[in-house]
Structures are given as structure tokens and as C-alpha cells.
N, C-alpha and C positions, 0 to 999 in steps of 0.2 A: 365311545359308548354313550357318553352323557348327549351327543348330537342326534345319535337315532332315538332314543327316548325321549328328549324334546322333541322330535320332528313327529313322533309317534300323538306324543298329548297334544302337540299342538293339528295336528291333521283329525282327530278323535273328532273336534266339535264339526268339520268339514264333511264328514260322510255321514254323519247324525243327517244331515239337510238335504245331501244328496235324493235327487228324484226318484221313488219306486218306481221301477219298472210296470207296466200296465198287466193284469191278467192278463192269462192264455185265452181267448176269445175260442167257443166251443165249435167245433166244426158242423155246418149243416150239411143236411141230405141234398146236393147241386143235379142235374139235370143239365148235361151241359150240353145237348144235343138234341132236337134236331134246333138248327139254328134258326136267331131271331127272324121274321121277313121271310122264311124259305115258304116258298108252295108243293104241296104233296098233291096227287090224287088221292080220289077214294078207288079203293081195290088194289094200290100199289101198296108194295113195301116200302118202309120209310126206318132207318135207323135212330133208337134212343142210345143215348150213353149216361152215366150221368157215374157222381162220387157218392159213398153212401160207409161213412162212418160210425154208425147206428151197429152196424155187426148182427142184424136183423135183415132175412129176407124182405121182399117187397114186393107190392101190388100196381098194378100200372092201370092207369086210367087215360084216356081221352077225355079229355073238359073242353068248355067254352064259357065265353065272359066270366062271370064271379067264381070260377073252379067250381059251375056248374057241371056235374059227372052227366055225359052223354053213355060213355058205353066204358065197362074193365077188358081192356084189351088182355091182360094177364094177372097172373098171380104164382106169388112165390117165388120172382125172381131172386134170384142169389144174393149171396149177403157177403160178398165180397167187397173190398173197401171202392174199386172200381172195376165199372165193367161195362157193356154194351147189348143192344138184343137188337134183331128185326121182329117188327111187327107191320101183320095188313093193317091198315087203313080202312074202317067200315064205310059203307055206304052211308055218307051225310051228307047234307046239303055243303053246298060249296060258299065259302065265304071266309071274312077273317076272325079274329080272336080266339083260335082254336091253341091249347096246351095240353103237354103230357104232362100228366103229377102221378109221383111214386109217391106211396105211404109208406110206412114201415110196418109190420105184422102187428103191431101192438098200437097205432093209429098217433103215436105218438110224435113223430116226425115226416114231413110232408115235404116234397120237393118241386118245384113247377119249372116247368121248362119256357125258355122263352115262348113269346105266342108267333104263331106261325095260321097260314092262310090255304085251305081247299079251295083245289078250283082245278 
């Protein structure tokens, strides 16, 4: 008994040093879909997927360069933790730097999808 009591005080100052563990890093609203590089027409269907932790419906946008909003493709997508939608593609000019961003109902968290190219 006297050996596990010393192994006990003597291990006490050992885990006083021991490294914290790091916080739980908070989950963001991803966009994981459509992917980086892919080319869409205008007037086709193009699928979004994306994760969406928020536990808040969501708004869907087409942007271009600075999350400049072209046109809301939708609203009040589901507020499932993942999920997927088709959407047309409106009539834009054809070129690169085009992205989907979902907001959340409350504008409070924002998700961008890689940038993808009309043509």
C-alpha cells in the first residue's frame, strides 16, 4: 500500500503539466458541392449539397467575385444537419468566379462554396 501512495504523490506533480487538450473548434455552415473548377450552363440543373450545423433553415444565393449576390436561387432550405438540393442555373453571362453561399435565416452564419465557372 505504502508503494501505490507514493507512486500516486509522486505522479500528482506529472499531470498538474500535462498538456490541455485544445477546444472543441465550432462547426461551420460547408458547402460542399458543386465542386471546385466544375463548369455549369446557364438554364441547366446543377446540384448544391453542403453541412449545416446552425439547426436553422437556409437561403441560397448565386454570387460572383467578393460574394457579390447576382440572384437568390432559394429560400428556406432545410435545416437539416446535411442535405442536398437541384437548382436552375439563371441566365448569366458565362465566365469564372461564380459561388453558391447559403446564409442561415438569422444572417448569422454564411457558407460559400468553391468557385466554379459558366460557360
Amino acid at each position: 500500500m505504502r508503494r501505490t501512495g507514493f507512486l500516486s504523490f509522486a505522479a500528482a506533480p506529472l499531470l498538474a503539466f500535462a498538456p490541455m487538450a485544445e477546444p472543441a473548434q465550432a462547426q461551420a455552415l460547408t458547402v460542399t458541392e458543386p465542386a471546385a473548377g466544375s463548369v455549369h450552363s446557364s438554364g441547366a440543373s446543377m446540384f448544391v449539397t453542403w453541412n449545416n450545423p446552425t439547426g436553422q433553415k437556409l437561403d441560397m444565393w448565386l454570387v460572383r467575385g467578393d460574394a457579390h449576390r447576382v440572384v437568390q436561387l432559394a429560400s428556406r432550405l432545410t435545416a437539416a444537419p446535411r442535405s442536398e438540393t437541384s437548382t436552375v442555373l439563371p441566365n448569366v453571362p458565362n465566365g469564372n468566379g461564380y459561388a453558391i453561399e447559403l446564409v442561415s435565416r438569422d444572417g448569422g452564419e454564411r457558407g460559400l462554396s468553391p468557385s466554379f465557372s459558366v460557360g
